[in-house]
C-alpha positions in Angstrom: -22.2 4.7 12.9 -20.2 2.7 10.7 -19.5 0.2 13.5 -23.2 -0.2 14.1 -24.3 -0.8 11.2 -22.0 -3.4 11.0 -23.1 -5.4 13.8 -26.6 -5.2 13.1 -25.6 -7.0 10.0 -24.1 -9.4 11.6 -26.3 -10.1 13.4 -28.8 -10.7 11.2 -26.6 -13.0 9.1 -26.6 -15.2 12.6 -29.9 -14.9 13.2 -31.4 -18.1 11.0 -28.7 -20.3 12.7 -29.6 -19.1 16.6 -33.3 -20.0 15.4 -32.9 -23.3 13.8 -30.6 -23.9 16.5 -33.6 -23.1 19.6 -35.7 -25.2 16.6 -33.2 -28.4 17.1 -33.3 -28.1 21.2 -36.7 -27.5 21.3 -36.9 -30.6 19.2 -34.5 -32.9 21.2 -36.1 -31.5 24.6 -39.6 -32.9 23.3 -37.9 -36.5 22.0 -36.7 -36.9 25.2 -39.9 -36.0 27.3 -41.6 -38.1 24.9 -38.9 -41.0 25.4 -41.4 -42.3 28.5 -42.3 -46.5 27.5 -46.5 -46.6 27.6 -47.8 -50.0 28.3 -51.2 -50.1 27.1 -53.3 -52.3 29.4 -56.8 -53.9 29.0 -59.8 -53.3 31.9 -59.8 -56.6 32.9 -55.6 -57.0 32.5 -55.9 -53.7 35.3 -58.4 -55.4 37.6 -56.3 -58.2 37.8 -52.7 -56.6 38.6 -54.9 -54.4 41.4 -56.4 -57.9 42.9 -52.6 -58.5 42.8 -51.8 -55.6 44.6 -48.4 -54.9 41.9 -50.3 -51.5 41.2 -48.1 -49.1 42.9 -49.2 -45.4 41.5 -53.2 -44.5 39.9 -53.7 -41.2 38.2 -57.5 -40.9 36.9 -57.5 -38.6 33.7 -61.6 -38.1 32.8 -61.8 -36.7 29.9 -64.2 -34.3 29.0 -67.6 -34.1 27.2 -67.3 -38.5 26.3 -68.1 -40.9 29.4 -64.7 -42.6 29.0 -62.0 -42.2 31.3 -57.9 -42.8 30.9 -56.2 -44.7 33.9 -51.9 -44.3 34.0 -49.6 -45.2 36.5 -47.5 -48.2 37.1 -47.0 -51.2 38.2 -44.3 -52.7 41.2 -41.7 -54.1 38.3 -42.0 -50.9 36.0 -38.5 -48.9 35.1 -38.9 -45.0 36.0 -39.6 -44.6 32.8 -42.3 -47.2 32.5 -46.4 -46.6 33.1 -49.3 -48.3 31.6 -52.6 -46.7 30.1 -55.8 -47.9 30.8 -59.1 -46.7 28.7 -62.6 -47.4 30.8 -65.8 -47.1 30.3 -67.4 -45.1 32.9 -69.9 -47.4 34.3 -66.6 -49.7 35.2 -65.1 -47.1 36.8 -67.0 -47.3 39.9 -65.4 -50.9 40.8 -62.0 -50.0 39.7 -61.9 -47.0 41.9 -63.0 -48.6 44.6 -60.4 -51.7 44.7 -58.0 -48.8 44.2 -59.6 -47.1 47.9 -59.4 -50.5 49.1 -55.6 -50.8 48.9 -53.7 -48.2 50.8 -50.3 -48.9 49.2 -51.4 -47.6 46.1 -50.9 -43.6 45.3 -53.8 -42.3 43.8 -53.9 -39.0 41.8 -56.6 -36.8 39.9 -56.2 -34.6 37.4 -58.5 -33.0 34.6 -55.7 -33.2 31.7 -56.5 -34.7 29.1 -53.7 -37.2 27.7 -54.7 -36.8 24.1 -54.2 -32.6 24.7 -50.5 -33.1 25.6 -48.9 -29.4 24.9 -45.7 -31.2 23.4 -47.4 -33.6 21.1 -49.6 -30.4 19.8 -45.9 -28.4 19.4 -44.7 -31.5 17.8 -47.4 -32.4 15.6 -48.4 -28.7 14.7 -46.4 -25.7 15.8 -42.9 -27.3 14.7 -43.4 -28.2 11.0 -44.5 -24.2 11.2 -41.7 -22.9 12.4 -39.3 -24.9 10.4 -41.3 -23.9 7.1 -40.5 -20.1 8.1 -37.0 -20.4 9.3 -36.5 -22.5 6.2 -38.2 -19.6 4.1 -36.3 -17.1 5.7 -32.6 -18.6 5.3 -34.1 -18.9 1.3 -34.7 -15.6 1.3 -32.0 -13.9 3.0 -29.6 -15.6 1.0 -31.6 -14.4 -2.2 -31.2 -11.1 -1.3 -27.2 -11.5 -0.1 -26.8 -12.5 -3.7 -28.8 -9.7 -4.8 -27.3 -7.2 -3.0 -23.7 -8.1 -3.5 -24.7 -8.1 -7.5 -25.7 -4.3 -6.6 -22.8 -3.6 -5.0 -20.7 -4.8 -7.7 -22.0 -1.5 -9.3 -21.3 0.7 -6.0 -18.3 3.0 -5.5 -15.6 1.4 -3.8 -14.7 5.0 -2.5 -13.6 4.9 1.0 -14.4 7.2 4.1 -11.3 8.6 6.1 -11.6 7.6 9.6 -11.3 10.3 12.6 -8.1 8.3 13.5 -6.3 9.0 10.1 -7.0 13.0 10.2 -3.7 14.8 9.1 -3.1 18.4 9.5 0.0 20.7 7.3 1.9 20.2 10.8 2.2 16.0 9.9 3.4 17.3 6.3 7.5 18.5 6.7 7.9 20.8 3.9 6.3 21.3 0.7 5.7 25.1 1.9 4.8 26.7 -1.7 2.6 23.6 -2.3 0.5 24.0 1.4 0.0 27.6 -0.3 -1.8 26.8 -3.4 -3.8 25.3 -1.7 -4.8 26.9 1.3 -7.3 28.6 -0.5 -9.5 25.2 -0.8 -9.6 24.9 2.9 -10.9 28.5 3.1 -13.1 27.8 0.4 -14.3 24.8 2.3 -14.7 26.7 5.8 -15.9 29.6 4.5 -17.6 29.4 0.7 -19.5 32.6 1.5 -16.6 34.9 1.5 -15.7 33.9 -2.5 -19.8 33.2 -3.5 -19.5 37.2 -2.7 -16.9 38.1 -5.1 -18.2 35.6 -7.7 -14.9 33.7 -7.1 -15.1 30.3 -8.5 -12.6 27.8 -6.5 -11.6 25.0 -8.9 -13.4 21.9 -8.8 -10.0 19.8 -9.6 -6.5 19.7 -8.3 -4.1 17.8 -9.5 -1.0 16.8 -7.8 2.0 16.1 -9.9 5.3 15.1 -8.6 7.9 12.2 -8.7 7.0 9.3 -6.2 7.3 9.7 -2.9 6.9 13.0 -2.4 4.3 13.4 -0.1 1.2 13.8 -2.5 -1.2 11.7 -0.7 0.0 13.0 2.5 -0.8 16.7 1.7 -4.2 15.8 0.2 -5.2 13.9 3.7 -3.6 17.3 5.0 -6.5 19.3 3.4 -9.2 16.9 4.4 -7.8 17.4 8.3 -7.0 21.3 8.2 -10.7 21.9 6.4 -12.5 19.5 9.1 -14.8 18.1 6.2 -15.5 14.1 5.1 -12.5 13.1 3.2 -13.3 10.2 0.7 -10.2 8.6 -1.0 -10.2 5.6 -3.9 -7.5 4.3 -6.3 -8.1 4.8 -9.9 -8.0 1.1 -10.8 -10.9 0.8 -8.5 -13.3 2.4 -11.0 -11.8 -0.1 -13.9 -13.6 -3.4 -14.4 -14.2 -6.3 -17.2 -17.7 -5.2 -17.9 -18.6 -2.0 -19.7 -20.3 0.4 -17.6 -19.3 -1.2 -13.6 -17.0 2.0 -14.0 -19.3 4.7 -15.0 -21.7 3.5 -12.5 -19.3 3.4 -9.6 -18.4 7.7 -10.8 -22.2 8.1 -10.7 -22.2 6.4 -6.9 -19.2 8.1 -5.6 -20.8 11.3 -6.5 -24.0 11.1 -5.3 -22.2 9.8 -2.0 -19.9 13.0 -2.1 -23.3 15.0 -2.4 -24.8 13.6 0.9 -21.7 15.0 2.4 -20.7 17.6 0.8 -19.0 19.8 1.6 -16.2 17.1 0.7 -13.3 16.1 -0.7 -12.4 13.2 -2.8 -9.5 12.0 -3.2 -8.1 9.6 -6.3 -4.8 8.3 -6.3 -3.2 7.7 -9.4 -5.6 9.0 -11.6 -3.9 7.6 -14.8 -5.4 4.4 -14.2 -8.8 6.0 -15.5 -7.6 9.2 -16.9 -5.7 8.5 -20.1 -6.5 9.6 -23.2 -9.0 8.3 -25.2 -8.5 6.4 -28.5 -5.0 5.8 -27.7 -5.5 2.0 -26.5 -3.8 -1.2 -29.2 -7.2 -2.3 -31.4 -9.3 1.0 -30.9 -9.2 1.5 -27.0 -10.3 0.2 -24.1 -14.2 1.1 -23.9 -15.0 0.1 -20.4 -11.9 2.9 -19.1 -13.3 5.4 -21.8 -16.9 4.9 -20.7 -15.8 5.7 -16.9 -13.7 8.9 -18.0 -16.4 10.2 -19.9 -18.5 9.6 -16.9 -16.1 11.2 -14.5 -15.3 14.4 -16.8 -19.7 14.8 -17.0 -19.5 14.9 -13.4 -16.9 17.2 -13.1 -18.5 19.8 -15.5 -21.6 18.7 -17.2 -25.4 19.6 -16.9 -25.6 18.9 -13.3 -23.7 21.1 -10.7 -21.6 19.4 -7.9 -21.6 22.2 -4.9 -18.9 22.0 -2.4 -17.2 19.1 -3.7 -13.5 19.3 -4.5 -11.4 16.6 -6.5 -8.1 15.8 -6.1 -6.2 13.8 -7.8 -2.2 12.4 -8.0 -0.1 11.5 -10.7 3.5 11.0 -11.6 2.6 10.6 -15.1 0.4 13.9 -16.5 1.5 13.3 -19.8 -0.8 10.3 -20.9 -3.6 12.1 -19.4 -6.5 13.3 -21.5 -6.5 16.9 -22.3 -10.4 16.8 -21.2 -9.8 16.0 -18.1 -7.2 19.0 -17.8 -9.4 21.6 -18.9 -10.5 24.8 -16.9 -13.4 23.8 -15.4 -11.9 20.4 -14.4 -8.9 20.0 -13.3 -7.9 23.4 -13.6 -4.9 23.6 -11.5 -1.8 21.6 -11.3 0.4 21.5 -7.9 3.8 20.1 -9.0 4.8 18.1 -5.6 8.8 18.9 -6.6 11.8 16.6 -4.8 12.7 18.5 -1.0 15.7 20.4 -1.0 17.8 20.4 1.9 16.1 22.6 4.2 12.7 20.5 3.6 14.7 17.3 3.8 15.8 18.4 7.3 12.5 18.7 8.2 11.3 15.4 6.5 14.1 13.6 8.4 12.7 15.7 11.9 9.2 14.1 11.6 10.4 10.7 11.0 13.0 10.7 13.4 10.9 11.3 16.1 10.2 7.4 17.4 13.6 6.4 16.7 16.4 6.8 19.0 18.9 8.5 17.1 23.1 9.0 18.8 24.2 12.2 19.6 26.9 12.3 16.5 23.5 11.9 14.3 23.5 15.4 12.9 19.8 15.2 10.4 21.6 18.9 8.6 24.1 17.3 7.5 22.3 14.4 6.5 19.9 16.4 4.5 22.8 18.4 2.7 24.1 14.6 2.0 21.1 13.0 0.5 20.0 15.4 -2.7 17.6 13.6 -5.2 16.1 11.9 -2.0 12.1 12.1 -1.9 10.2 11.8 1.5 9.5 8.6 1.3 13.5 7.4 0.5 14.6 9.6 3.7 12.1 7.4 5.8 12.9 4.2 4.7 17.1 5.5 4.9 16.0 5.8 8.6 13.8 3.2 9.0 16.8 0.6 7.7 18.9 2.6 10.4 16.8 1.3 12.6 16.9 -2.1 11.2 20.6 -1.7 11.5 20.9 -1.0 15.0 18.9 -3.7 16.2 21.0 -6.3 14.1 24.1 -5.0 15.8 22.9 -4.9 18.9 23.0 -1.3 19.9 20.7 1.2 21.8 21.1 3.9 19.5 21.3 4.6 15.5 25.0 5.9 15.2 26.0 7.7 12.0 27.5 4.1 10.9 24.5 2.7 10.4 23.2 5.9 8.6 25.9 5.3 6.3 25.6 2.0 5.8 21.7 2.1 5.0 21.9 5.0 2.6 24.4 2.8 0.0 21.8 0.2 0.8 19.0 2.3 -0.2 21.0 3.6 -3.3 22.7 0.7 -4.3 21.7 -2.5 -1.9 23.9 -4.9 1.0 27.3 -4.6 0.3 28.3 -8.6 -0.9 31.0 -8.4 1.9 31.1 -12.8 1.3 31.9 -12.5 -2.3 35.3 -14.0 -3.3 37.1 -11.2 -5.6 40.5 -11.7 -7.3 43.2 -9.8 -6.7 43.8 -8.9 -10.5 39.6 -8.0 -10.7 40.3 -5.6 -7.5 42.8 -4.0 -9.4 40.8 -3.3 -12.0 38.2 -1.7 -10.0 40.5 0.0 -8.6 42.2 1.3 -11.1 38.3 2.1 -12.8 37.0 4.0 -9.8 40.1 6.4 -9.5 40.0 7.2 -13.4 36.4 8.4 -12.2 37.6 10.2 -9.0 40.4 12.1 -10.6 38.1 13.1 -13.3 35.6 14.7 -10.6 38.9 16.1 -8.9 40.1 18.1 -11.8 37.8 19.1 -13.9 35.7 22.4 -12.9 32.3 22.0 -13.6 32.7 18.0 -12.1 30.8 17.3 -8.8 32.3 16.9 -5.6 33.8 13.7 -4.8 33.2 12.3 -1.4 33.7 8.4 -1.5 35.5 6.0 -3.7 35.0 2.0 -2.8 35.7 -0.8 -4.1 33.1 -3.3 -2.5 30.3 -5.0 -4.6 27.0 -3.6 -4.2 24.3 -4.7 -6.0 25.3 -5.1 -9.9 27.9 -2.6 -9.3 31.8 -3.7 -8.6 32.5 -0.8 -6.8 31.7 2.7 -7.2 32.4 7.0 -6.9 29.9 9.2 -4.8 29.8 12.4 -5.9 27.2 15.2 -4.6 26.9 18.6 -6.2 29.4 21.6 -4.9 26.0 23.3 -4.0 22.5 22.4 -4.7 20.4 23.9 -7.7 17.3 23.8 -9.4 17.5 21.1 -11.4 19.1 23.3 -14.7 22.0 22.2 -16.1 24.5 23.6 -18.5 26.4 22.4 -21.4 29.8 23.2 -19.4 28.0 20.8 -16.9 26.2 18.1 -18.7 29.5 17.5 -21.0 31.7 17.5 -17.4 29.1 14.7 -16.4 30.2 12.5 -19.7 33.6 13.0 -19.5 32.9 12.0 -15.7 31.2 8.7 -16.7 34.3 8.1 -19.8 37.1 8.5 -17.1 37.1 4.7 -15.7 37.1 3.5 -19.0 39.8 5.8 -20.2 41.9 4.2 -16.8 41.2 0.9 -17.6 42.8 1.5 -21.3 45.4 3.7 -20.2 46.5 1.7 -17.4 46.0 -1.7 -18.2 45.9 -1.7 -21.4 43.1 -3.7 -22.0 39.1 -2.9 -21.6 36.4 -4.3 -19.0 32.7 -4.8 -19.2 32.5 -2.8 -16.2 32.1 0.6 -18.0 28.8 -0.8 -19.6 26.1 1.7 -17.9 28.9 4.2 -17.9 28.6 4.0 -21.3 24.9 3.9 -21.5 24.6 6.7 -19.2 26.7 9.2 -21.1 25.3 8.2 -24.6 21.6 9.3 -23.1 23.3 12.4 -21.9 24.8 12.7 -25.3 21.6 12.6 -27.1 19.6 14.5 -25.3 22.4 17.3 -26.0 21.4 16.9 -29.5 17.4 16.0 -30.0 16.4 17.7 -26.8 18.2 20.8 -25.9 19.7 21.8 -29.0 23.6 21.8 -27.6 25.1 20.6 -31.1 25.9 22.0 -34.1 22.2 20.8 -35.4 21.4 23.7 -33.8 18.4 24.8 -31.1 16.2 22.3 -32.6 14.3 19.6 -30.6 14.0 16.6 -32.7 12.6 14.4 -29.7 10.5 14.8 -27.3 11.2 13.2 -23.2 8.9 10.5 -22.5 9.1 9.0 -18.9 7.6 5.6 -20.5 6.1 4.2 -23.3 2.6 4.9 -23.9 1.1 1.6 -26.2 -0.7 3.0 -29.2 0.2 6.6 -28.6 3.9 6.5 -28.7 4.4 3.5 -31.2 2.0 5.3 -33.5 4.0 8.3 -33.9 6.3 9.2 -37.0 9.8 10.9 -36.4 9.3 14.1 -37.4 13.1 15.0 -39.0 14.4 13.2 -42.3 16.6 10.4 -42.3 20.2 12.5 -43.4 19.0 13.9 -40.0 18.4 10.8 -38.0 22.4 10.5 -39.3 23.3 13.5 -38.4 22.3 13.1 -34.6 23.9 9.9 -34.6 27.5 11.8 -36.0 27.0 14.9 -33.3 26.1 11.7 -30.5 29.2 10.4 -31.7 31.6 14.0 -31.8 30.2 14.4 -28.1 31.4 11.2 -27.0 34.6 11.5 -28.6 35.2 14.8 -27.4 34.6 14.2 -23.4 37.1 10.7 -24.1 39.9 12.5 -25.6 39.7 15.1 -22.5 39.4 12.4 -19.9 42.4 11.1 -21.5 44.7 14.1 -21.2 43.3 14.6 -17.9 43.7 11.4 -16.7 47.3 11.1 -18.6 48.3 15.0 -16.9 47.4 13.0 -13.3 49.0 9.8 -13.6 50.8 9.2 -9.9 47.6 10.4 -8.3 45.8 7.8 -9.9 48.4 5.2 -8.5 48.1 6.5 -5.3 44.4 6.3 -4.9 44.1 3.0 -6.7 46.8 1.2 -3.9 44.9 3.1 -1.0 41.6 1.4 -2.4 43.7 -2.0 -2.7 44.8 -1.3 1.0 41.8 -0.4 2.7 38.7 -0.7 0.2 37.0 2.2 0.8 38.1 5.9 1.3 36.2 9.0 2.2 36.7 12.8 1.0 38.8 13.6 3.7 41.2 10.7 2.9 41.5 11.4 -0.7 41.6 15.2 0.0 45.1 13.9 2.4 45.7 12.3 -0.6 45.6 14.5 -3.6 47.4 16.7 -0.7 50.6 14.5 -1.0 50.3 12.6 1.9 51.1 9.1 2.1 49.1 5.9 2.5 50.6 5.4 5.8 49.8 9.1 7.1 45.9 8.5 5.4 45.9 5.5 7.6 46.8 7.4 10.7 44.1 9.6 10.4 41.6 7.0 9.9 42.7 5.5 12.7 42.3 8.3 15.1 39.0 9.8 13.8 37.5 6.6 13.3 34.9 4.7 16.1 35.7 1.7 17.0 32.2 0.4 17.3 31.6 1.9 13.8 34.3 -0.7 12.1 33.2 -3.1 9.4 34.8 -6.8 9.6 37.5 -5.8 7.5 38.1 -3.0 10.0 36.9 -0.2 7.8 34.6 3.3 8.2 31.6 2.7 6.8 30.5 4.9 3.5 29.4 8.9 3.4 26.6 9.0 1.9 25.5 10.4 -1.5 22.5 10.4 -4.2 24.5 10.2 -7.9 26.9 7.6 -8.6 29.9 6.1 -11.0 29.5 2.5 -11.0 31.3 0.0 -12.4 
């Protein structure tokens, strides 16, 4: 219908210019007809060229209800496009016709047209100014109401209707089992509203999808529209925002009454946060135009006039700024929480879009998954989309496990700068840097798991220690844990000073890292001798006029006493990554020469190596287990793969 409709109105844009171009022809057509030279010739100037006998062609035009007759033809030295005109009087037309019957080389013709009734002089002189007066009139006019009508539609709902070709069903959605659950029951509700109109169930008129980016909640909302068969229209918040006060409201009233035509329905508005923060909250009073179209939006939702059959869903990875209106029961009554995929939904994820890639049989996506925690949906696609990007660079028909590796550190961490000159005395540092982390992860209990240690750049980072956690968790931590993970980050700046008796600026984010940890033991989850009190709150992002207008709500001999506790943390987790690092002196050496030797290492080299075997036996190892075709230039393995990190 769609398609239609849009070819009619093309058409009709065309239309003036196919009929002022027939205009023009028509036009040129007549010019040319008309281009015929008349000669206009006396009686007696006629009467002499026929006693001359240089008439060649006669045609006698009478013409009607006057006794005065038109003579045309031409004469033996006329061009084809040359004829005279003769007017006579009709009691002279006796002698001319008969001089004419006289002289048989003359061609004589009759005919009862009249020259002054010539049907394109009467277009010419009286049908053509017409017609270009209307087509002229009509061009005016449909360019009046183009202008009008895109003025309208400047006040119309930029809501789009899914196509048939863009249906998803639960099967194109890997994972997200409990979510597909919650809500099953609006596809049932959708299919069959009866069955809860019975019970006086009310289904809710919002849902609101809340989750990291990435995760898939566009996806599963496209999934509903498909799996409940019904007109799925989907539209950005920002497109409701505009410079003028009230475009917004009026494209809410729009959408809706477009929804109603269809309904049942679903719409769908991504990143609701655009329109649906909270009000008042804006620098110098708000922003009216976004508060108009919220209070629009939330009237809709629940106001005096009902909306049957049409659900709302709506995305966000920041629910915090939104209005507490909008959230209401009778609103947007339920939140989904679209969590991170653990590892069994990750293998699933990596199924789906493995399927158009060609993948080599050592490609194992279980083990993938079990490597790649913290990963959303849309990270594991583009890990095996620049596997694919890999392959083809290199040459190969198949995406090995090498260039798995390789594009998860470039995902995490980006291209390796494999061109970049490094000193030998800066590679020792690193060195040196990134096994003060490893040992730190090897000996202390609560540490993650170490599984690679390199020593090429990446990005902003020198080098760095993979670590992935011993088994994956809900994301809880404990003390025991979070104070493992500072004395973790401390250890390559406890090497650096033990070792080399000097510091680096390469333990800069190590340092920033573990002072966030550090105080969020304190203000946030009460892990100090403060006590459980939570003196600040966790803010993904700073919300202008809401967050710079709030006070501190503890005194400032407080404000010192977090600092001191910040501090004692710190202090604490560095004074145990020394004795650690001090108690585990020739296994730093050890690892530090094997990452001077080779650059990078993997778990089951530094397992060999905490083991007590030498750099020489490590390298034998390598050698054997290694492919050939998976070498880097410097003939290396490329890197396991992991999702947290100690950079340099």
């Amino acid at each position: 219908m769609n398609v239609k409709m849009n070819k009619n109105e093309s058409f009709k844009n065309f239309l003036p210019y196919i009929i002022l171009l027939g205009v023009v022809i028509l036009v040129f057509s007549i010019l040319n007809m008309q281009g015929t030279k008349v000669n206009e010739l006396t009686t007696g100037e006629l009467i002499a060229n026929l006693k001359d006998d240089k008439v060649t062609e006669v045609t006698v035009m009478p013409k009607s209800n006057e006794s005065i007759y038109y003579l045309t033809g031409k004469l033996e030295n006329y061009k084809s496009n040359e004829t005279f005109s003769t007017k006579v009087v009709g009691n002279e037309l006796e002698n001319i016709l008969a001089m004419i019957e006289e002289n048989k080389n003359i061609e004589k013709y009759e005919t009862e047209a009249d020259p002054g009734e010539s049907i394109f002089l009467y277009v010419l002189v009286n049908v053509l100014p017409l017609v270009l007066g209307i087509v002229l009139i009509y061009v005016v006019v449909s360019r009046m109401a183009n202008v009008n009508k895109g003025s309208m539609d400047f006040a119309r709902s930029k809501a789009r209707l899914s196509n048939d070709s863009d249906k998803k069903s639960f099967k194109d959605v890997a994972g997200l089992k409990e979510e597909k659950e919650e809500v099953a029951e609006l596809i049932d509700f959708l299919k069959n509203p009866k069955k809860f109109e019975k019970l006086g169930a009310r289904i809710p008129k919002g849902v609101l999808l809340v989750g990291p980016p990435g995760t898939g909640k566009t996806l599963l909302a496209k999934a509903i529209a498909g799996e409940a068969n019904v007109p799925f229209f989907f539209i950005s918040g920002s497109d409701f925002v505009e410079l003028y006060v009230g475009v917004g409201a009026s494209r809410v009233r729009d959408m809706f009454k477009e929804a109603k035509r269809n309904a049942p329905c679903l719409i769908f508005i991504d990143e609701i946060d655009a329109v649906g923060r909270q009000r008042g909250t804006g620098l110098g009073g708000g922003h009216d135009e976004r508060e108009q179209t919220l209070n629009q939006l939330l009237t809709e939702m629940d106001g005096f006039g009902e909306n049957e059959g049409i659900i709302i869903i709506a995305a966000t990875n920041r629910p915090d700024v939104l209005d507490p209106a909008l959230l209401r029961p009778g609103r947007f009554d339920r939140q989904v929480t679209v969590s991170l995929p653990d590892s069994k939904e990750r293998e699933q994820i990596l199924a789906v879009h493995a399927k158009n890639k060609v993948l080599a049989s050592d490609v194992n996506l279980a083990n993938l998954s079990l490597r790649t925690p913290g990963f959303s949906g849309a990270d594991l696609e583009n890990l095996l989309n620049e596997a694919a990007l890999l392959a083809v660079r290199r040459n190969k028909n198949a995406i090995t496990m090498d260039e798995i590796d390789e594009a998860t550190d470039r995902v995490l961490l980006g291209p390796a700068k494999t061109t970049r000159k490094i000193t030998d005395k800066e590679k020792h540092l690193v060195s040196i840097h990134e096994a003060g982390h490893a040992v730190i992860g090897l000996k202390l209990e609560d540490a993650q798991e170490v599984h690679k240690i390199t020593i090429i750049p990446r990005g902003m980072a020198g080098g760095y220690t993979m670590m992935l956690p011993k088994e994956e968790k809900i994301a809880v931590l404990t003390k025991g844990e979070l104070l493992a993970q500072i004395t973790g980050l401390l250890g390559g700046r406890v090497s650096e000073e033990m070792f080399l008796k000097e510091i680096s600026t390469g333990a800069s984010d190590d340092l920033k890292k573990a002072t966030r940890i550090a105080r969020s033991m304190v203000t946030e989850y009460g892990m100090s001798d403060l006590g459980p009190v939570q003196y600040e709150e966790k803010s993904e992002g700073v919300f202008l006029g809401r967050d710079y207008s709030k006070s501190k709500n503890f005194s400032d001999q407080v404000a010192l006493e977090i600092d001191e506790q910040t501090r004692h943390i710190i202090e604490t987790c560095y004074e145990k990554a020394k004795k650690i690092i001090g108690a585990n002196k020739d296994l730093i050496m050890k690892l530090s020469e094997a990452l001077m030797k080779y650059e990078t290492i993997t778990k089951e080299q530094i397992e060999d190596i905490v083991n007590g075997k030498t750099i020489e036996d490590v390298s034998e190892v390598k050698e054997e287990t290694e492919n050939p075709d998976a070498k880097s230039k410097s003939g290396k393995r490329k890197s396991k793969t992991s999702a947290s990190t100690e950079e340099k």
